[in-house]
ZAKOL-679741 format. One record per residue (C-alpha): residue number from 1; residue in three letters; z, y, x. Coordinates in steps of 0.001 Angstrom, whole numbers. Layout:
! residues N
<atom><pos>NUM</pos><code>Ala</code><c3>Z</c3><c2>Y</c2><c1>X</c1></atom>
...
***
This chain:
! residues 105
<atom><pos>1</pos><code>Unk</code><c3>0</c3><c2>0</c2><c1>0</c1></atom>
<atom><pos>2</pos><code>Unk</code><c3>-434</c3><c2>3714</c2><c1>1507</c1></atom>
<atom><pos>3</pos><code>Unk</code><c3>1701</c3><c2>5706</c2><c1>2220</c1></atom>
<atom><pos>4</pos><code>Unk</code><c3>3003</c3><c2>8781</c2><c1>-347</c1></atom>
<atom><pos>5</pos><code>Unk</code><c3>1356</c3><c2>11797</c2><c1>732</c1></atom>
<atom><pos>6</pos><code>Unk</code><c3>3564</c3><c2>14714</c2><c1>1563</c1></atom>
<atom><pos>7</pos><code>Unk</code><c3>902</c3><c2>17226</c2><c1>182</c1></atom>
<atom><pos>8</pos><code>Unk</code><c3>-350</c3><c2>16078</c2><c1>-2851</c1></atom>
<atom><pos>9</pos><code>Unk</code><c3>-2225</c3><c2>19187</c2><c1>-3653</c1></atom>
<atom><pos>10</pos><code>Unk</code><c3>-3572</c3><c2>20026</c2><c1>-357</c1></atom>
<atom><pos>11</pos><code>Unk</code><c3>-5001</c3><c2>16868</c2><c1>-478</c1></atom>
<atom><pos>12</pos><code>Unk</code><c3>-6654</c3><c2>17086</c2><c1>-3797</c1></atom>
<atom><pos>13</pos><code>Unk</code><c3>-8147</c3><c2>20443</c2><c1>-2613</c1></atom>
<atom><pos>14</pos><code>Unk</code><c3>-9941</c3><c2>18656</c2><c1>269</c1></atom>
<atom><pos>15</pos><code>Unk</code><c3>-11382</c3><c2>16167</c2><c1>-1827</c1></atom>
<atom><pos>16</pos><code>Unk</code><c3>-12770</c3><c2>18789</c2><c1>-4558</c1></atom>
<atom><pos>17</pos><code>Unk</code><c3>-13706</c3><c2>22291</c2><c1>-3001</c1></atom>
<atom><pos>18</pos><code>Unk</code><c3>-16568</c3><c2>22194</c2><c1>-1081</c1></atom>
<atom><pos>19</pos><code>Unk</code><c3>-16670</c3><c2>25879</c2><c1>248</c1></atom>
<atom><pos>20</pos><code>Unk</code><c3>-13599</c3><c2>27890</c2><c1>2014</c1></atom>
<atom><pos>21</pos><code>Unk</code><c3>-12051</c3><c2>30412</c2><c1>4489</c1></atom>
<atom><pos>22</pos><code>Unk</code><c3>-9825</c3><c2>29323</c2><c1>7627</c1></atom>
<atom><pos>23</pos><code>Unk</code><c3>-7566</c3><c2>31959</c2><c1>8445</c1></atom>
<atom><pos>24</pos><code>Unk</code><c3>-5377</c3><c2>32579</c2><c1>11050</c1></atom>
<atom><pos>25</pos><code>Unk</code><c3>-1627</c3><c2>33158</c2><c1>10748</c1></atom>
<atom><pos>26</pos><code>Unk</code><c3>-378</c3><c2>35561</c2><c1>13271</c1></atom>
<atom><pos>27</pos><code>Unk</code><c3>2725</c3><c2>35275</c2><c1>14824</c1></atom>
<atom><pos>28</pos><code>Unk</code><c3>4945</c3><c2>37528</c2><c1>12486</c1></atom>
<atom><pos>29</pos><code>Unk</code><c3>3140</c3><c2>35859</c2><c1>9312</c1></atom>
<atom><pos>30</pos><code>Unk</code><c3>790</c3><c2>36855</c2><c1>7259</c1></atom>
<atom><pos>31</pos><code>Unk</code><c3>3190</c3><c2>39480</c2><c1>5505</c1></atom>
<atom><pos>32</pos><code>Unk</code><c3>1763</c3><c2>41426</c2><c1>2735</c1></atom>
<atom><pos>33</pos><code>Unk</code><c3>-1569</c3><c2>39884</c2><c1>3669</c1></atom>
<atom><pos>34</pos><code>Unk</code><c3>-391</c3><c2>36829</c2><c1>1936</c1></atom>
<atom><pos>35</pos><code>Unk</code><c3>323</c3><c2>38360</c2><c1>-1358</c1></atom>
<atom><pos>36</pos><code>Unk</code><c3>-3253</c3><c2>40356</c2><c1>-1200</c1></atom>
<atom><pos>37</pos><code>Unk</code><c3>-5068</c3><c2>36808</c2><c1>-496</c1></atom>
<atom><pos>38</pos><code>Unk</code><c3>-3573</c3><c2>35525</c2><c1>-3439</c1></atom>
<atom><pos>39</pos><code>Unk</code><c3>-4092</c3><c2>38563</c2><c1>-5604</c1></atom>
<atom><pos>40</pos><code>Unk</code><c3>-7550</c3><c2>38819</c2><c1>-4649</c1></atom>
<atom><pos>41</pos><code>Unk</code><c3>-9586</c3><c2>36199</c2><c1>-6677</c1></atom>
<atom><pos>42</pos><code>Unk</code><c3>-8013</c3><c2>37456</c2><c1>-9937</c1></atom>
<atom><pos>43</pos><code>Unk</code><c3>-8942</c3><c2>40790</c2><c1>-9021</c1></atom>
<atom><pos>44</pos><code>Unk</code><c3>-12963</c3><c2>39300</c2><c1>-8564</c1></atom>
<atom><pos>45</pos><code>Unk</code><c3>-13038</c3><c2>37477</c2><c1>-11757</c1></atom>
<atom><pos>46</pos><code>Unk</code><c3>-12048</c3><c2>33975</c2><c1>-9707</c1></atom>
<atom><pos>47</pos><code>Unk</code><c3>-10905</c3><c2>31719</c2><c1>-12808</c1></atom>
<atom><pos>48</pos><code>Unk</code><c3>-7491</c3><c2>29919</c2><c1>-11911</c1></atom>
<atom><pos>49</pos><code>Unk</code><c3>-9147</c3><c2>26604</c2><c1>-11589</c1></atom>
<atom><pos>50</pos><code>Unk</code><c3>-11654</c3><c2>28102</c2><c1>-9367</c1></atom>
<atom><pos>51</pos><code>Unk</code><c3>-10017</c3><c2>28549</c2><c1>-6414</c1></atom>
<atom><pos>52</pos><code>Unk</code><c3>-6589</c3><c2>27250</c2><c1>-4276</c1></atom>
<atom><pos>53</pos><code>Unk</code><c3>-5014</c3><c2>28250</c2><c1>-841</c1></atom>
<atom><pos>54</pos><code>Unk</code><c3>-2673</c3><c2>25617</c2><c1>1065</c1></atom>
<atom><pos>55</pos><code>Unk</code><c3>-1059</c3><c2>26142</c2><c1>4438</c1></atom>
<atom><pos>56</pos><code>Unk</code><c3>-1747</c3><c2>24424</c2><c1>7429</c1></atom>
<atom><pos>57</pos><code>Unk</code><c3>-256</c3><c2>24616</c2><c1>10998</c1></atom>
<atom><pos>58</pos><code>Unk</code><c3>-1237</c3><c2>28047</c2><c1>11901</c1></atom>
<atom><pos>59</pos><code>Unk</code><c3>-3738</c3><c2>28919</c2><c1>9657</c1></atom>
<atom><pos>60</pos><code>Unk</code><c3>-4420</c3><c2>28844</c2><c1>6156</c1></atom>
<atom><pos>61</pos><code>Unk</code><c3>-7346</c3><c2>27196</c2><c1>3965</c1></atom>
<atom><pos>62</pos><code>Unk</code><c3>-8966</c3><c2>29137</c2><c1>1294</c1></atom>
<atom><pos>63</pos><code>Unk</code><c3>-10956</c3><c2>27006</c2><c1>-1160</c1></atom>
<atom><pos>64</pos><code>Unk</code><c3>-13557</c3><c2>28366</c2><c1>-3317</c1></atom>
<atom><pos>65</pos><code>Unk</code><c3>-15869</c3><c2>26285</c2><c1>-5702</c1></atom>
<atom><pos>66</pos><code>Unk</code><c3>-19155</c3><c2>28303</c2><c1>-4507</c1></atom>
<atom><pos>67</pos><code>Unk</code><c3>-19730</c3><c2>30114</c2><c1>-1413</c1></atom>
<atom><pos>68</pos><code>Unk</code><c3>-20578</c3><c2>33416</c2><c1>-2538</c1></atom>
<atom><pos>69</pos><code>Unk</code><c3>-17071</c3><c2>33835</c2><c1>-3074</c1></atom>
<atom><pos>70</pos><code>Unk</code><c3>-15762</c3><c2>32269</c2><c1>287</c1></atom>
<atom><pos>71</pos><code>Unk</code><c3>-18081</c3><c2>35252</c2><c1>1773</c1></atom>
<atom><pos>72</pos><code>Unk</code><c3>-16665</c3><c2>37695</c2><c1>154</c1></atom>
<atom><pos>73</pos><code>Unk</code><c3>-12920</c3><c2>36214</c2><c1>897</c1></atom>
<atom><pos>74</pos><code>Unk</code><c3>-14224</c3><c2>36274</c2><c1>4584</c1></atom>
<atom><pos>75</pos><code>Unk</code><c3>-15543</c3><c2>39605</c2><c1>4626</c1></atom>
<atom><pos>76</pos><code>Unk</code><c3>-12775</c3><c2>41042</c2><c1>2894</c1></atom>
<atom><pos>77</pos><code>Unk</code><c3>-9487</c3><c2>38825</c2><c1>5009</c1></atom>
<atom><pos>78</pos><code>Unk</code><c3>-11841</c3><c2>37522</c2><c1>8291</c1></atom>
<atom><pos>79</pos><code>Unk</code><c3>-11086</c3><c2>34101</c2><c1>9095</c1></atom>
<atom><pos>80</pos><code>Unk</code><c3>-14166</c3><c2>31110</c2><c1>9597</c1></atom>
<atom><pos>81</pos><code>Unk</code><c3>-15765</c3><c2>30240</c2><c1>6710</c1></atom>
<atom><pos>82</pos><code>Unk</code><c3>-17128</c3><c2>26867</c2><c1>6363</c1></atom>
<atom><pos>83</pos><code>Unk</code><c3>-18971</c3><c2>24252</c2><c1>3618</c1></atom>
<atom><pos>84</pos><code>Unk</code><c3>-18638</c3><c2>20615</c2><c1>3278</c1></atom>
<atom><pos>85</pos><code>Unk</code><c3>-22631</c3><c2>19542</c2><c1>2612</c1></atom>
<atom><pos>86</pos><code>Unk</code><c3>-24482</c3><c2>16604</c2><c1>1830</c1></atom>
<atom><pos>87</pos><code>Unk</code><c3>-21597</c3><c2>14196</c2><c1>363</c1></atom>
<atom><pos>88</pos><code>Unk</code><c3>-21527</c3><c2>12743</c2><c1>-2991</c1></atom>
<atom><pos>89</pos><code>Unk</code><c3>-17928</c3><c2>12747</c2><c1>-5062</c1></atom>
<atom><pos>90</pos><code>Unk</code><c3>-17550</c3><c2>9389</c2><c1>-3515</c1></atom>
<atom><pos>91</pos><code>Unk</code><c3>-17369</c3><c2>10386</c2><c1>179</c1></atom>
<atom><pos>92</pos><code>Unk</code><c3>-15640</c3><c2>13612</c2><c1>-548</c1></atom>
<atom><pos>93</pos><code>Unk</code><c3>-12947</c3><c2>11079</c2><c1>-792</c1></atom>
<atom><pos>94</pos><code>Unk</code><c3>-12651</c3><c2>10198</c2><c1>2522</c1></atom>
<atom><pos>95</pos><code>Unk</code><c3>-11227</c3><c2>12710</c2><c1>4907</c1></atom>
<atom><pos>96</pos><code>Unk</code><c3>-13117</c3><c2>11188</c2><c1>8146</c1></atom>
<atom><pos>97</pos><code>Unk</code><c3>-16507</c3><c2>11779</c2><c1>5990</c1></atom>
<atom><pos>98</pos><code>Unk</code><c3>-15164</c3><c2>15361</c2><c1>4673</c1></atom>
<atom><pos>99</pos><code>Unk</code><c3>-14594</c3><c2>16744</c2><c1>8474</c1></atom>
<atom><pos>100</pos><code>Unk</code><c3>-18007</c3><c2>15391</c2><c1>9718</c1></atom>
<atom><pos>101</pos><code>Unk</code><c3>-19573</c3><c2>17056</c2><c1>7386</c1></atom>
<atom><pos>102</pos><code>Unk</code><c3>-17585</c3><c2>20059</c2><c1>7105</c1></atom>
<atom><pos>103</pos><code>Unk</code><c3>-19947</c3><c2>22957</c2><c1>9184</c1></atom>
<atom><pos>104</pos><code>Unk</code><c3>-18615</c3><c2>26630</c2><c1>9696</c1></atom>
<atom><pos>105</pos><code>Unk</code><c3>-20463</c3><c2>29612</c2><c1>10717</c1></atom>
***
């Protein structure tokens, strides 16, 4: 049997969102930069469902469901932004397949 993941969401955000932003976290924090990340896809129309951002050792991942919007994250916050292309729902599944696949620029 596997093992209970200890970030259930993060995970389920890896498997679904194809498009996001990497961003650093500096060493103070992110500060009032964090609230403003998370205010700004409400303030572009970004439904709920439509978006999620999970923490990671020293950075944080933006999902988006198109990348138009990760742009405009990136261009608004900086960061990398990347896209997970060419896998069906089925391979999304796997994480190996996910980070092959996954390209930035």
């Amino acid at each position: 049997m596997a093992a209970k993941s200890r970030t259930p969401y993060r995970d389920a955000a890896e498997k679904t969102f194809r498009h996001g932003v990497d961003v650093d976290i500096p060493g103070m924090g992110l500060g009032r930069a964090d609230d403003a990340m998370r205010a700004w896809p409400a303030g572009q129309g970004v439904a709920p469902a439509d978006w999620e951002m999970h923490g990671y050792r020293g950075f944080v991942r933006v999902y988006f469901r198109d990348e138009k919007t990760a742009h405009a994250f990136r261009i608004k916050f900086g960061g990398r932004q990347w896209a997970v292309e060419g896998l069906d729902d089925l391979r999304m599944i796997r994480a190996s397949a996910r980070e092959a696949a996954r390209r930035y620029f």
